[in-house]
Steps between C-alpha positions, in 0.01 A plus 500: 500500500714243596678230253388107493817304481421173387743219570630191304368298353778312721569148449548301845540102584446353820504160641256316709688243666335335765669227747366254784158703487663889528570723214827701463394904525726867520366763678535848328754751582336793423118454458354762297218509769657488830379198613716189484459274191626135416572407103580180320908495480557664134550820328551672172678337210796691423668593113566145356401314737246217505240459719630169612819689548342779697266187704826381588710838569181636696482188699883526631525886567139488698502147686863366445372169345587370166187416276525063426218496291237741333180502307325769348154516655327814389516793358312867661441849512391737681462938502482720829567777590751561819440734790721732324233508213724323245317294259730166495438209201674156647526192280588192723640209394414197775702239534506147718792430652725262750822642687790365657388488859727731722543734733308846404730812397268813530545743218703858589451777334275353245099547441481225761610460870356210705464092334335313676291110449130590585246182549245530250220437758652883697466643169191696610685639756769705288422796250619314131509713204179372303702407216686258750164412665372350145820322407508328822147378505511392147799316549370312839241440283672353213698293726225355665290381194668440188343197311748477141749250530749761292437796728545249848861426344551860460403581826670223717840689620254763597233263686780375667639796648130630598418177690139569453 
């Protein structure tokens, strides 16, 4: 009889960070399925580290842009189980955020290997992690409707960038 191995829970933060009407997404290095996979830029948070920190560190290593502003927007989780049969426990910390617009550095030797600015009306067209798929919609969303005068202050470096 063979052995579950359960996984985490792992702490992860990502950043949605959308920008004249695309959002910024990694593809996976190494899908656990085979079949190619694109992720909001982010990662685990390592020993004594923030998430902020890690938002930030994640941001640079996967992307090569520097995080200008960030906001936490939710908070999820989710269990699966991989191909492999591992049982895996992720808690994901979502942020907004803005980035110093620049050339794209793809990631080498990381978790990630391609960065690339995908419109949000092609989304349907590429395989997101559902995780990612959420965050994105409910940050379009967001974007698109807020009515409290004290959020809409929050939120204008970030309406900006999205030029929604």
């Amino acid at each position: 009889m063979s052995r579950r191995v359960e996984v985490g829970p792992s702490p992860r933060v990502y950043g949605v960070c959308i920008h004249d009407g695309a959002v910024l997404l990694v593809r996976a290095a190494n899908p656990h399925d085979g079949g190619e996979i694109w992720w909001l830029p982010g990662g685990g948070i390592d020993w004594g580290e923030s998430p902020q920190q890690t938002l930030e560190r994640e941001f640079i290593e996967e992307t090569g842009l520097g995080v200008t502003n960030h906001l936490l927007h939710s908070v999820l989780d989710d269990q699966r189980v991989r191909v492999n049969g591992d049982h895996v426990h992720t808690v994901r910390i979502i942020y907004l955020a803005t980035v110093e617009v620049a050339p794209l550095q793809h990631e080498s030797g990381g978790t990630t290997d391609f960065v690339m600015w995908a419109k949000l009306s092609e989304l349907d067209q590429i395989r997101l992690a559902d995780y990612a798929q959420s965050s994105i919609e409910a940050v379009v969303n967001m974007l698109a409707s807020t009515e409290t005068n004290e959020l809409k202050s929050s939120l204008a470096p970030f309406r900006a960038a999205a030029n929604l």
